[in-house]
N, C-alpha and C positions, 0 to 999 in steps of 0.2 A: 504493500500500500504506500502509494506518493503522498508522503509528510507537504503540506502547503501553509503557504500565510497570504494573506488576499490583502492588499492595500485599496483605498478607496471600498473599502466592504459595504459601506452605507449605499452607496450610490447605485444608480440601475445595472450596470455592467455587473461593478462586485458584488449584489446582492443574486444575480444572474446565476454568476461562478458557485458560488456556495451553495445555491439551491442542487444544481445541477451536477457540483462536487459530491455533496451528500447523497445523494439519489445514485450516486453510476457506483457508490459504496467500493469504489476502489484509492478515494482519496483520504488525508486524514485531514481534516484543519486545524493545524495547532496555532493561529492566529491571525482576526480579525483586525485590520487595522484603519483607524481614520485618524484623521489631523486634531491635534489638541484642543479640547473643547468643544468639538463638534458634539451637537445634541442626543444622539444615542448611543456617546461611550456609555458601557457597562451594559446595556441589553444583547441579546444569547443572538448570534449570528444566524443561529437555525430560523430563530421566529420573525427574525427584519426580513428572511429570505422568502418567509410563508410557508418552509416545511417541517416546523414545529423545533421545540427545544431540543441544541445541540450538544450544546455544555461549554462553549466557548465565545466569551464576552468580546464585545466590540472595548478596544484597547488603542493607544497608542504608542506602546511599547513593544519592543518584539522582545519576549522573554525566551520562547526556544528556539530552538534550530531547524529549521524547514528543511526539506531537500531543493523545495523549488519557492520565492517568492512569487506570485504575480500580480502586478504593477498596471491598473487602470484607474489612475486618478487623475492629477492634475500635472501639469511638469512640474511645479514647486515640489508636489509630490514626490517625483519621481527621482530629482535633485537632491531630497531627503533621504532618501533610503541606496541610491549607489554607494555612497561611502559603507554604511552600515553593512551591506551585501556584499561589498568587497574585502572590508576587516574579517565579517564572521564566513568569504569562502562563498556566499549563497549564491547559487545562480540566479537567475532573472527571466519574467517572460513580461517582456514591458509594452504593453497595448496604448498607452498615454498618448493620445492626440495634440496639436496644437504646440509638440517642440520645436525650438529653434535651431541653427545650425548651430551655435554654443554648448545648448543641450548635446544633442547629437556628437558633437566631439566628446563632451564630457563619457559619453556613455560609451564610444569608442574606446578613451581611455580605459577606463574601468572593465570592458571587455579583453584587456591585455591577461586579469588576475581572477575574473573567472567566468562562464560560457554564460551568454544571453541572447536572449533570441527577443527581438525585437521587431514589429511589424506594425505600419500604420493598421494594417488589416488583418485579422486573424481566420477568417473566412477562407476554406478549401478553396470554393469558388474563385475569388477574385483573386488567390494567387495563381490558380491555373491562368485565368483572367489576365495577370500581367505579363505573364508568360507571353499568352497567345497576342497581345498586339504589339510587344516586341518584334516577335514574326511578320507580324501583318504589314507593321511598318517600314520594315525593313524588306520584305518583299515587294512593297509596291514602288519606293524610292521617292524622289521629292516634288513630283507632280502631284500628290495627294496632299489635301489641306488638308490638318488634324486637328478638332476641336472636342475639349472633353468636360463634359455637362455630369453635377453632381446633385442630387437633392438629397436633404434629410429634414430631421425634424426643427423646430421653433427654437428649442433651447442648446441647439449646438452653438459654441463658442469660435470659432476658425473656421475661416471658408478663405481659401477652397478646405475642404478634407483633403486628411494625410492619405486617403486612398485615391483622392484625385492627382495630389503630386506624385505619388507614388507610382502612377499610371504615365504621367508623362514623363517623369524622370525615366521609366523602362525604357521609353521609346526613345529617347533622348540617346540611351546608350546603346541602342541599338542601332541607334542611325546618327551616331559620333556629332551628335546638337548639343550645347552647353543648357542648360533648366532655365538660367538664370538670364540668358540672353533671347532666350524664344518663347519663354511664357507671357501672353497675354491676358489679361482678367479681366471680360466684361468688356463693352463697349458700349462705345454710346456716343450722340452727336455723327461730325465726319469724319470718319474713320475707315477709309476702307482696310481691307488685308491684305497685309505684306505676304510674299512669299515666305514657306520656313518656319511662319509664327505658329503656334500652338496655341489655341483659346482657351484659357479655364473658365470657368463658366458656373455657379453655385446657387441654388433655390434652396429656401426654407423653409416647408408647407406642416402646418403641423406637427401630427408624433410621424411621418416618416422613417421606417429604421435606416434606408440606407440606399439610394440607387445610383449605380456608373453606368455614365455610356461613352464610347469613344466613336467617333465620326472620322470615317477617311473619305475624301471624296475628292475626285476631279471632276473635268467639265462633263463626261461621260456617263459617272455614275457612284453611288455611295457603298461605302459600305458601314453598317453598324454593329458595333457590340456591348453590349452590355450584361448588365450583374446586377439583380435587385435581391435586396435582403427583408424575409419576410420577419423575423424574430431577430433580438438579439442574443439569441442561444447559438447562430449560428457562427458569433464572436466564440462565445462562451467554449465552445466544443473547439474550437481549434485553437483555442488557447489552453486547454487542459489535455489536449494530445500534444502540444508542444511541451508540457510538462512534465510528462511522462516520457516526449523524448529526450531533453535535454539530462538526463542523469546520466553521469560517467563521460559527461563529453568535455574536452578541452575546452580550453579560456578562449576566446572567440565569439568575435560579433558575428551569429545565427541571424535566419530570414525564416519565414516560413517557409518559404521556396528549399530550403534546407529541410525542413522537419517533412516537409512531401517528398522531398527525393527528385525535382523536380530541376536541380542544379547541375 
């Protein structure tokens, strides 16, 4: 049984995990953690998740040893507990949206001294998904426009989504384009399109869980793909098989493209 501690436990994501930790009865949770002060330190993880008393309180101390952290909180969040995970050894599966490239070094760093797997997306789907318009893009060459449209719900914080960048960064390397020189966000007024550019593109409609689509198109004809997420379980699930893979593995910044085999 994979020993866990869930960060962010209160929140939709980590009360998700825990639900679905405890029901697959192959995980242990030896701690629930949230940010100091938050409202439901000391209530039983089991019962904020809705599948009844577990026996382990919402904390913001890590008193034991996990075999695996996993990290869906906030980046401050996430900033807190690298050091912590890297003195006690713990690995990492760090789902946290909305880092910056600071973060992102940081975490590089820390993946020097012990293995983490890190994914804007934890979703089987949309890592096969980035995979596939990698290819696509690099098959078709630079006569296809590429613009990539994301929607979610009301109370996401960062748009685009880390799975929108995440998508065009693929492409990006796939077809030797710099992120930071061809991404476009939104338009508006006169603005036609340059050659090369990539559009990001981001809706907020409601509870939304989660939709990508990537558009390649020349004058001739389109192509579409897309990934919609019906549940957030489908986070949930591919973040606790990444759990269960990352035991025994070397110090090493992981993808889930790793954990599928998919590399």
């Amino acid at each position: 049984m994979t020993k866990i501690a869930i960060t962010g436990a209160a929140g939709r994501m980590g009360r998700r995990i825990a639900a679905l930790a405890i029901e697959s009865e192959q995980f242990d949770i030896v701690a629930a953690l949230e940010s100091p002060g938050h409202a439901d330190t000391g209530k039983d993880v089991g019962e904020l998740a809705g599948v009844g008393a577990f026996g382990v309180c919402l904390s913001n101390e890590l008193a034991d040893t996990p075999d695996v952290l996993i990290d869906f909180s906030l980046p401050e969040g996430t900033l807190q507990w690298l050091p912590i995970c890297r003195q006690k050894l713990i690995p990492m599966i760090i789902g946290t949206t909305g880092l910056t490239e600071s973060h992102l070094a940081e975490i590089a760093d820390t993946a020097a001294d012990i293995p983490i797997v890190r994914a804007a997306n934890m979703s089987v789907g949309v890592n096969v998904l980035l995979k596939v318009v990698a290819e696509v893009a690099r098959a078709l060459g630079d006569d296809y426009d590429i613009e990539i449209a994301e929607t979610h719900h009301r109370f996401k914080k960062d748009a685009p989504s880390g799975t929108a960048v995440a998508l065009a960064k693929s492409i990006c390397q796939a077809t030797g384009k710099n992120y930071g020189e061809v991404a476009v966000f939104g338009r508006g007024g006169m603005c036609p399109r340059n050659a090369g550019e990539i559009g990001m593109h981001a809706l907020r409609v409601g509870d939304t869980v989660g939709e990508h689509t990537v558009h390649f198109g020349n004058l001739g004809e389109t192509i579409t793909i897309g990934h919609s997420a019906h549940t957030r379980d489908t986070f949930v699930r591919g973040a606790l098989r990444a759990a269960q893979w990352i035991a025994g593995k070397a110090p090493r910044l992981y993808s889930m493209q790793d954990v599928l085999g998919l590399v």
